[in-house]
C-alpha positions as semicolon CSV with decimal commas, in nm:
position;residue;x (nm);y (nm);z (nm)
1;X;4,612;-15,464;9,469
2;X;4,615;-15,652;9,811
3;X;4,264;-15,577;9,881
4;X;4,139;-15,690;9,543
5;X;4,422;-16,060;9,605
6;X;4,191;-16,041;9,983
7;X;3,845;-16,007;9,828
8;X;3,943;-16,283;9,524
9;X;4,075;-16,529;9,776
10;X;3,759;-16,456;10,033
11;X;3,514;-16,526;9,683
12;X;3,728;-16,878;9,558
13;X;3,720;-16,995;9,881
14;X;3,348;-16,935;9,969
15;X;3,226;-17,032;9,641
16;X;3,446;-17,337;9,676
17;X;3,347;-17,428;10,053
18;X;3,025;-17,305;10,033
19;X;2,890;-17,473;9,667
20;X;2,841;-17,247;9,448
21;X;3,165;-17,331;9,222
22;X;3,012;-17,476;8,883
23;X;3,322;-17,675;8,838
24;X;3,186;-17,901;9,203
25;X;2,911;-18,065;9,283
26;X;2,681;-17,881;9,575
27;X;2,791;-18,041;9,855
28;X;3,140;-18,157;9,818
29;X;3,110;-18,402;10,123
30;X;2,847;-18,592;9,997
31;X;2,983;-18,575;9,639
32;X;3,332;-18,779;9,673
33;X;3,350;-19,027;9,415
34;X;3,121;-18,851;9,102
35;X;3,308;-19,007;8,802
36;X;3,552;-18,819;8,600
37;X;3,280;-18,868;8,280
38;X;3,045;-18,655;8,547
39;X;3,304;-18,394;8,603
40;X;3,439;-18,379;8,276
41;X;3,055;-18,313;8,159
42;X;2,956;-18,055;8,427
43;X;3,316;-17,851;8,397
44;X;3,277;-17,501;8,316
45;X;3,307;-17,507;7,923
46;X;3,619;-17,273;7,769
47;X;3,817;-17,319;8,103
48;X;4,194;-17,408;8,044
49;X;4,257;-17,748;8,167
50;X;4,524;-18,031;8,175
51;X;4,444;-18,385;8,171
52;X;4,657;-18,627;8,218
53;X;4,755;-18,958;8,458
54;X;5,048;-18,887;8,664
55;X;5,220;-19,189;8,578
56;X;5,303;-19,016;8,228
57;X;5,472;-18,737;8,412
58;X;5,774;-18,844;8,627
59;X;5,792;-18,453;8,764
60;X;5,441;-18,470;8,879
61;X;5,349;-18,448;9,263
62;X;5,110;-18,431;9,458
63;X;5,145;-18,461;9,856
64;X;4,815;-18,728;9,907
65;X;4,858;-18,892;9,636
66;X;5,213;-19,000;9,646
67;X;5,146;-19,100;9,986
68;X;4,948;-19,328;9,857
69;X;5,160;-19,412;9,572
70;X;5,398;-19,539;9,891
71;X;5,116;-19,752;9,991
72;X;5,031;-19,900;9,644
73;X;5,199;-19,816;9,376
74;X;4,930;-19,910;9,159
75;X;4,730;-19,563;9,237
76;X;4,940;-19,434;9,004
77;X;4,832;-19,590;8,692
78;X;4,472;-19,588;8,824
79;X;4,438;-19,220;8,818
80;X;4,343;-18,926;8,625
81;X;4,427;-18,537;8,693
82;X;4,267;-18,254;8,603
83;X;4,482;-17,931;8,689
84;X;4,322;-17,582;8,592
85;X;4,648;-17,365;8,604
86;X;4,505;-17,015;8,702
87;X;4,596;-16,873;9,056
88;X;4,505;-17,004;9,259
89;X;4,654;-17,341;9,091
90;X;4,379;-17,640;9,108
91;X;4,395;-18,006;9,070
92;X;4,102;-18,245;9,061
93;X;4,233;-18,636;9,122
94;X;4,007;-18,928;8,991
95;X;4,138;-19,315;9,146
96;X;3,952;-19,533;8,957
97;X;3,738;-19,306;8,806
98;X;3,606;-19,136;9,139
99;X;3,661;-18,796;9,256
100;X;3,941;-18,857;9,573
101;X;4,191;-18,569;9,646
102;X;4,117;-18,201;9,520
103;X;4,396;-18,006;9,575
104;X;4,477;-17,551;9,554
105;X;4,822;-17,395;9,554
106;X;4,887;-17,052;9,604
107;X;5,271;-17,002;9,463
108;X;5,310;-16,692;9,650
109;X;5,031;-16,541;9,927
110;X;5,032;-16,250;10,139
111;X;5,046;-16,361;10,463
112;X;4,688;-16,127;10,565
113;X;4,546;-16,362;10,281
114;X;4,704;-16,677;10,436
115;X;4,516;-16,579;10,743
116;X;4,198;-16,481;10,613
117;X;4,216;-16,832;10,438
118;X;4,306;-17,006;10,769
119;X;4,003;-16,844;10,907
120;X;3,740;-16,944;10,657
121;X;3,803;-17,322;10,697
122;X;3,854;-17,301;11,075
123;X;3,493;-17,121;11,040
124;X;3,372;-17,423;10,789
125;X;3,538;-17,714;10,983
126;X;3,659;-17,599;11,345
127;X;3,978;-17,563;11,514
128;X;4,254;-17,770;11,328
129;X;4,547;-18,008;11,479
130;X;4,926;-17,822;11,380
131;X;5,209;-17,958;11,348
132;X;5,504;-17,815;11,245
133;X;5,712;-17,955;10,936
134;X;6,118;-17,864;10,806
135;X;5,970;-17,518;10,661
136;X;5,619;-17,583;10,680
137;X;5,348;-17,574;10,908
138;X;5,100;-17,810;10,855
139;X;4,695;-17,760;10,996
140;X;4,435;-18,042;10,999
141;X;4,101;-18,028;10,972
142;X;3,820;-18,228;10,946
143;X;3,453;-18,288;10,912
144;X;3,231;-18,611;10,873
145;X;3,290;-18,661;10,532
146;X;3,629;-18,458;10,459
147;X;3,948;-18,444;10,564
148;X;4,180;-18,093;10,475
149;X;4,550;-18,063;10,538
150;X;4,668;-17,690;10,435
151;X;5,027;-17,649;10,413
152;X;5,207;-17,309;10,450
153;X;5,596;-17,230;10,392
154;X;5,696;-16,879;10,505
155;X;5,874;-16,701;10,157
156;X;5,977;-16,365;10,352
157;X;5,873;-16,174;10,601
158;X;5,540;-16,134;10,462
159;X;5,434;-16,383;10,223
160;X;5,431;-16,737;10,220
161;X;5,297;-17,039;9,960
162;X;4,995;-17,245;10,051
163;X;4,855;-17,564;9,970
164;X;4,539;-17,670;10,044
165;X;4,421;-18,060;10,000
166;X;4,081;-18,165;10,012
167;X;3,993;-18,597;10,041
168;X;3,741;-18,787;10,192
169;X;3,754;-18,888;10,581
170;X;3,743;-19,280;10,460
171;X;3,950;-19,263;10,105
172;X;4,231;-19,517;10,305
173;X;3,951;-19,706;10,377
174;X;3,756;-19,712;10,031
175;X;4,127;-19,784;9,867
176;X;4,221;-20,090;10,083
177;X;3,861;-20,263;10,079
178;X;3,875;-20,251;9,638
């Protein structure tokens, strides 16, 4: 069971980093900002999927995206999620209509599979920045076009929850200019 969760998490994540997920575009980096129409037409047909705009759910969160929220509240209303609830859980946010923030959770993770998944975007985008949060720690990483924060609260002894979330380098910067 552990080495099958190890080899599924090793697959998502190089499909995902690497390009070969049919839900992304190739090369994610240079793909920020495809429309939701885009997505919407190149998604995987028959996959379970939520739609919806976060202002219509008060529960809804979403680390990036209500920090931006805090910087104009306006975001809100201007964007569109599409959350694929499988396990890994994934979340695809269009602001006005352009692919910004595309986020993973793991509920519950092994903590060899935390690693492993530490290691494959160190590999993809170099050594991150860590800080260290109430009960998370928190790794940055970066590359020209993307910017990664992955989140991990210990559970027990060995297994934690992870979130990892995916936005372009410049999306602070493409929000305040429009």
């Amino acid at each position: 069971m552990k080495t099958t969760s190890i080899l599924l998490i090793s697959l998502f994540l190089t499909t995902f980093l690497y390009g070969n997920d049919p839900v992304l575009p190739m090369d994610k980096g240079e793909k920020w900002g495809t429309s939701y129409e885009s997505f919407i037409k190149n998604s995987k047909p028959g996959v379970k999927s939520q739609k919806f705009n976060p202002g219509t759910r008060p529960d809804y969160s979403n680390r990036i995206l209500d920090h931006l929220a805090g910087l104009n509240e306006n975001i809100i209303k201007d964007s569109q999620v599409v959350k694929f609830q499988n396990e890994p859980e994934k979340e695809y946010i269009f602001i006005k209509n352009r692919l910004s923030i595309i986020s993973i959770a793991w509920n519950t993770m092994d903590k060899i599979e935390q690693q492993k998944l530490f290691d494959i975007l160190s590999r993809k985008f170099g050594q991150p920045d860590k800080k260290k949060e109430l009960k998370a720690m928190v790794y940055s990483f970066s590359d020209n076009t993307t910017k990664i924060l992955f989140f991990s609260t210990d559970i027990s002894g060995d297994t934690c929850s992870c979130q990892v979330h995916f936005y372009p380098r410049n999306l602070f910067k493409i929000l305040i200019v429009e």
